[in-house]
N, C-alpha and C positions, 0 to 999 in steps of 0.2 A: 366419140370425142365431142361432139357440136353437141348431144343430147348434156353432157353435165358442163357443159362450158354453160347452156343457158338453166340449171338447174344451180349454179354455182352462183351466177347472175342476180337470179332469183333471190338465191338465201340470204347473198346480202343487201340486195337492196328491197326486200320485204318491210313495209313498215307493220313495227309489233301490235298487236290487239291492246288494248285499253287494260283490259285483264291481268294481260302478260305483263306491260308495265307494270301494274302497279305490287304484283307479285316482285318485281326489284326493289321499287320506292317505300315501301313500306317497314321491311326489317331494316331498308340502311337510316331511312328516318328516326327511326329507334336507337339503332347505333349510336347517330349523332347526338341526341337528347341523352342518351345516358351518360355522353364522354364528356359530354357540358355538366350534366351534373355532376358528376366526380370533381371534375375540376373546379368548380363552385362550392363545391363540400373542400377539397386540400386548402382553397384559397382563403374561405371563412375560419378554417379552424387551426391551421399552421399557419409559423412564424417565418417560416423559407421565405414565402413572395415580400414577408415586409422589409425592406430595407432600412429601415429606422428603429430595429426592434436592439434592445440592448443584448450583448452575448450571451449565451447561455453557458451554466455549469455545469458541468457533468458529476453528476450524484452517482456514487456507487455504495450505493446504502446495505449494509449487511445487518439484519433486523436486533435488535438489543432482545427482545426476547426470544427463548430457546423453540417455540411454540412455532414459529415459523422463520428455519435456516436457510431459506431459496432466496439469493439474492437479489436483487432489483436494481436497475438501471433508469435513471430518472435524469433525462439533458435537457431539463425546462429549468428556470428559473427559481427552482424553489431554494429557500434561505434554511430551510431546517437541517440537513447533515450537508454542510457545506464544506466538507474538506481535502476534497482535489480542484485546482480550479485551469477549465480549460475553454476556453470561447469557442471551440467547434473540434467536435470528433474528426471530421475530416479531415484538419490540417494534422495529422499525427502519422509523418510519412519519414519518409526514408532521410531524410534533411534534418530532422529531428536528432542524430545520434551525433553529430558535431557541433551543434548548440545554436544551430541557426533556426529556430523553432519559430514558428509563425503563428504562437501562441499570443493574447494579448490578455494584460494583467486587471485583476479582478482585485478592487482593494475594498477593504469593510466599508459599510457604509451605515452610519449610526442611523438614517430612516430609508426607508423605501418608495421613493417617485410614485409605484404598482401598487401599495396599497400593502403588499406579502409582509408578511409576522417575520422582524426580523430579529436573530435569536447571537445574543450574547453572552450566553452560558456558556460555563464550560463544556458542560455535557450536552449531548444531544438530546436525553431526556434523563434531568434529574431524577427522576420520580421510578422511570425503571431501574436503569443502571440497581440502583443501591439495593431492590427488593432482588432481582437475577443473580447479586451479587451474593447476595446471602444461600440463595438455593446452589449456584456452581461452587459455594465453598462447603456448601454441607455432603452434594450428592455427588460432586465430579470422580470420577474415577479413571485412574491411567494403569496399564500393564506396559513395564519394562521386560526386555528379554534380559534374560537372566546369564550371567556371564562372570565366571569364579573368579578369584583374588591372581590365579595359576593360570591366567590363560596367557596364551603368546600376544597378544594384543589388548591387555587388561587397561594400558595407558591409554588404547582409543577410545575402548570399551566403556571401561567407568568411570566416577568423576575422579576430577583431581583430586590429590590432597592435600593442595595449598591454596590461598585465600587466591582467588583470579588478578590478575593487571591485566594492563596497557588498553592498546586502541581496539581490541578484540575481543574482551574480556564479556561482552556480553553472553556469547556461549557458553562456557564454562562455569560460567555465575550460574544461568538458566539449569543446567546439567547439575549443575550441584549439589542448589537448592531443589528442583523439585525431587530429586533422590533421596532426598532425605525429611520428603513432605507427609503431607497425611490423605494426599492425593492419592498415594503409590496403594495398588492395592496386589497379592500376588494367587489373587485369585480371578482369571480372564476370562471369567462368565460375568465379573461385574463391573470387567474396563469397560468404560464410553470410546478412550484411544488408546490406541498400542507406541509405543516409544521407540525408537529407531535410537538404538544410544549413541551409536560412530560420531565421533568427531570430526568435523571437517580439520578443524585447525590441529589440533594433536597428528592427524593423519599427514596431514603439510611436513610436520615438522618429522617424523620419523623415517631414520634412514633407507628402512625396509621399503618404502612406500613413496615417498615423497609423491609432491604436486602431480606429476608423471604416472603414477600407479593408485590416484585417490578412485580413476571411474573403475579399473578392475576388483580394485578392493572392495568398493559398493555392491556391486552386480556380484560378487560372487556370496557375499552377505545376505542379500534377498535368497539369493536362490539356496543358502543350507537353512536359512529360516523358513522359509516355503518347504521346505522338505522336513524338515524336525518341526514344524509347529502347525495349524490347520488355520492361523486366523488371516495369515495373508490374504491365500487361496478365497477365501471367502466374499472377502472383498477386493481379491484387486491392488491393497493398500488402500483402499478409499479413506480407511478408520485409521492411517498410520501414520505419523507424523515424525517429522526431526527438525533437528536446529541448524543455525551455521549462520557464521557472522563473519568470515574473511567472502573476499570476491571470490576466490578460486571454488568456493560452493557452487556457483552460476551454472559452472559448467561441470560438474562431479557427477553427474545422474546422464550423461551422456549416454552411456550403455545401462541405464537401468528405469524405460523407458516410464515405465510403470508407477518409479515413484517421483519423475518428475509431472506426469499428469494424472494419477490419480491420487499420490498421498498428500498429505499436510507439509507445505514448506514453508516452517517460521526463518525466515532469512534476514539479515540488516540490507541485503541490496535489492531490495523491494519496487523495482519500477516495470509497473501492467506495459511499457512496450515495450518491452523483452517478450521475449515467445514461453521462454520457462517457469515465468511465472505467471500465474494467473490469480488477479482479484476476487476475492471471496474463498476462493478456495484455502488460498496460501494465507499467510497473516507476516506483519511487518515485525521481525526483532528491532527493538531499541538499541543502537552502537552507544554506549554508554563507559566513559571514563571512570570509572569506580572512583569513589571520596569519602575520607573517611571524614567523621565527624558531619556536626550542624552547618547546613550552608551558610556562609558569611553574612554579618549584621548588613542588609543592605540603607537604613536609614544615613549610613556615614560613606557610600556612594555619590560623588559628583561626576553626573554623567555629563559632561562638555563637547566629546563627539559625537556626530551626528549617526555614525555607523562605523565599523569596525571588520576589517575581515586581516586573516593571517594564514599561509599555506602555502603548499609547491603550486605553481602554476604546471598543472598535470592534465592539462584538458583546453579547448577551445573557448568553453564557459569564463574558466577560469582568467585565461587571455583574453577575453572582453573585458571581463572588469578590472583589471590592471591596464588594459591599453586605455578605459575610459576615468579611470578614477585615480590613478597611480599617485599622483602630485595634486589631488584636491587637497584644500584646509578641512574641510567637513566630515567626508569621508575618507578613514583612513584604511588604504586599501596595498595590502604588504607581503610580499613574496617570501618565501620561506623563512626560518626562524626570529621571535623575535629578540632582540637586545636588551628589553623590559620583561618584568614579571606580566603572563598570557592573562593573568588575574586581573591584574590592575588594567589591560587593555578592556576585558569584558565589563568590567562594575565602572569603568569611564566611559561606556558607550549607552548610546539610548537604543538604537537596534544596531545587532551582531550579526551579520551573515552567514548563513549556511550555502555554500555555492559549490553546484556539482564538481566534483573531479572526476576520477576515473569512473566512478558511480556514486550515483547518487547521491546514495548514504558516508555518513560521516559522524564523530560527535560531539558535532558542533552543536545542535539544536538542545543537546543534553546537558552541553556547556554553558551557553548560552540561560536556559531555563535556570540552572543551579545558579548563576550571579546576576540573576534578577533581569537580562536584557532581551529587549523581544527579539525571538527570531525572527529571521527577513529569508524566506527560503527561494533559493534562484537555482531550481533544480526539477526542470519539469518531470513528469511522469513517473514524480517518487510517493509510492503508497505509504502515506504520514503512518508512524507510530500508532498504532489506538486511534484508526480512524473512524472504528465502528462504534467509539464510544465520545471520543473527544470533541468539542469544535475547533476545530483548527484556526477556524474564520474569526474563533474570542481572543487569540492569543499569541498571532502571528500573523505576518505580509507574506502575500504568497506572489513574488515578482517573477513576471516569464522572462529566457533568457534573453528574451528578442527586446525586451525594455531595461537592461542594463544601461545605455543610456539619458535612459529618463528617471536613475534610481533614484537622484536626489531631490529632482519632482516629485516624485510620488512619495514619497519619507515626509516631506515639507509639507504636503498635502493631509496629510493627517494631523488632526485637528487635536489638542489639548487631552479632552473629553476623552477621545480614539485613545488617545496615548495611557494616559489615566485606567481607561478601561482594560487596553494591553496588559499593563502591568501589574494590575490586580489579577487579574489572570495568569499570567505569569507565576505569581509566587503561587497561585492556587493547584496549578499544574507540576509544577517539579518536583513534589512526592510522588509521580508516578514516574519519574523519569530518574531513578538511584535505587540501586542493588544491595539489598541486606541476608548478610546469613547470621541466626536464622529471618526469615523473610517477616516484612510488616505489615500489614492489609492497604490492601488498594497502590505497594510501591510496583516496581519494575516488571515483578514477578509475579504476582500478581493480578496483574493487565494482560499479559501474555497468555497466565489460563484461562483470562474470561474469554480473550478472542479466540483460544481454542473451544472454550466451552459452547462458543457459539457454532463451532465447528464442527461438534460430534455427528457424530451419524441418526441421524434421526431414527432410524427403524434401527435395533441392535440385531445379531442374527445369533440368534442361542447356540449355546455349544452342544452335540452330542454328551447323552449321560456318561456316559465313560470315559470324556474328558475333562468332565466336571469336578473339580477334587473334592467338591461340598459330599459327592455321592459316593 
């Protein structure tokens, strides 16, 4: 016991050899030099440590040519596809779903403090767009599953056949026209996508099925097409696509896991902080009020208000801007129906509100566009219409909920010049925002296949000879 009581003594009060130091001192001096350098490398080249730096945008750029389909995420300040605006991915939490968003508003600005090229086109790049546009209208190809005149579900199956209405009409329109396109090919060795035809909205409406039996009806539709045909399997659905323009689409893919994250969902409720939809992959439908005829002569519009909104207050959003604007002269801000023609309120307005309710989408921005008044969008987290190809930033205010208000600041704040440049934009944009059958280059329909076109599968995966009909 006394022998390691003084061996114990010993070990620790031994001082170390010169050696043996330096064999500690040496790699932790390393350590420290390199954690400095790091952190002299984050603080020289990121905008984190500056506190003075203006917010950043989050670009979700989905590339205009076909050549390269891999998305890109870009949260710097760049002005070139500027058309989701959020000052910091962080603040996009859970507080965000009842309209208290801690987002703050990003409004054009005719030069740039930073020196960056800032871009007031419509397009994000003129010069592609129209050459991409010519190749996806010459080469694109779709396969529809094929489904008789005699089937027990031919109403969900095929199109209508009557001219589309009301606040939904964008599916049906979509469904119609391209069935009867020169996209359609029925040979699916030379589809690019495969067409998912079910109707969300048709399916709503029928007795058989209603709202209640839309996720059964889905999933058991994958799964006889998985089985009667080989191109699902193949991919997953990666290559497959469908439509749908009521909300109750959102949640229709519930039990059909597969085509909520691997297929194509063109949908009108289009907002990346939902779980079910994801950016790039999915593409935005247009909510479009169908009209017939030339949009109204706007030269004999006297716009005299300053902004314009009309709706159910169906949301929290909503209830902001009625508790802040209700009884303004400037902004006229109005709860359900109104006692004047909707027309005359939009062609008396200089900006028109589009402001979230139950979701996002609405078609107001389509309304809006067709009687010449800039859209003013107060709807965070909504993936614009054609945002892969439009600037949103040319032709619309994109107000976060959380600055409702400071709305009539910032309306006032745009300068003549801004306004001017708005509304040539404006009239320049709303041929892509109206549905025509048969369909007109560059309208509604049009926009829809290019964002698909952007969407195909880049490697196609050939069919067995023997189910090639060529052979």
């Amino acid at each position: 016991m006394a022998n390691s009581t003084r061996l114990l003594y010993s070990l620790t009060h031994r001082r170390f050899s010169r050696s043996f130091r330096s064999f500690f001192f040496i790699p932790t001096s390393l350590a420290l030099v390199t954690s400095l350098f790091i952190l002299f490398y984050i603080y020289s080249t990121s905008t984190l440590f500056f506190s003075n730096q203006k917010p950043s945008i989050l670009h979700l750029n989905q590339p205009l040519s076909g050549s390269s389909p891999v998305p890109q995420i870009n949260i710097y300040n760049n002005t070139r596809n500027p058309f989701v605006h959020v000052s910091d991915v962080s603040l996009l939490n859970e507080n965000d779903r009842d309209g208290r968003e801690s987002q703050r508003s990003l409004l054009p600005q005719s030069g740039s403090s930073d020196g960056l090229y800032e871009n007031n086109e419509v397009f994000h790049d003129k010069d592609i767009f129209p050459e991409d546009f010519k190749q996806m209208n010459r080469s694109f190809k779709i396969y529809v599953y094929p489904h008789r005149r005699n089937d027990p579900f031919a109403n969900v199956l095929l199109p209508v056949d009557f001219e589309p209405g009301g606040n939904y009409a964008s599916e049906s329109y979509f469904k119609k026209v391209l069935m009867g396109s020169h996209f359609i090919t029925k040979n699916p060795a030379k589809a690019d996508l495969f067409f998912l035809p079910f109707s969300i909205s048709r399916l709503r409406h029928d007795p058989r099925i209603g709202v209640g039996g839309i996720q059964d009806f889905i999933r058991d539709y994958i799964l006889n097409i998985s089985r009667k045909y080989p191109f699902w399997n193949r991919t997953g659905g990666a290559d497959h696509f469908y439509a749908a323009c009521h909300s109750v689409g959102r949640s229709a893919m519930e039990k059909s896991w597969e085509v909520k994250y691997n297929a194509i969902q063109v949908v009108c409720s289009s907002s990346y902080f939902l779980s079910g939809y994801i950016a790039h992959k999915d593409a935005c439908l247009p909510q479009i009020w169908p009209r017939k005829g030339d949009p109204p002569n706007l030269a004999l519009s006297k716009r005299k208000k300053l902004a314009f909104f009309a709706g159910a207050v169906n949301s929290p959003v909503r209830e902001m801007l009625l508790h802040s604007w209700r009884n303004d002269s400037e902004i006229f801000a109005h709860s359900g129906r109104l006692k004047t023609p909707y027309a005359d309120a939009l062609l008396g307005s200089k900006f028109c509100l589009h402001v979230k309710g139950f979701e996002v989408n609405t078609a107001r921005i389509a309304d809006s566009l067709y009687y010449g008044c800039v859209p003013v969008i107060i709807a965070n987290h909504y993936d614009l219409p054609f945002a892969d190809i439009l600037n949103w930033k040319s032709f619309s205010v994109v107000v976060s909920t959380i600055d409702i208000p400071l709305l009539k600041k910032i309306l006032k704040g745009i300068s003549s010049d801004q306004y001017l440049m708005f509304q040539k934009n404006v009239l320049e944009v709303r041929k892509h925002f109206q549905w025509h059958h048969p369909p007109v280059d560059y309208d509604a329909f049009y926009m829809v296949m290019y964002e698909l076109w952007l969407r195909r599968t880049s490697v196609r995966v050939p069919l067995p000879a023997s189910m090639n009909p060529n052979h």
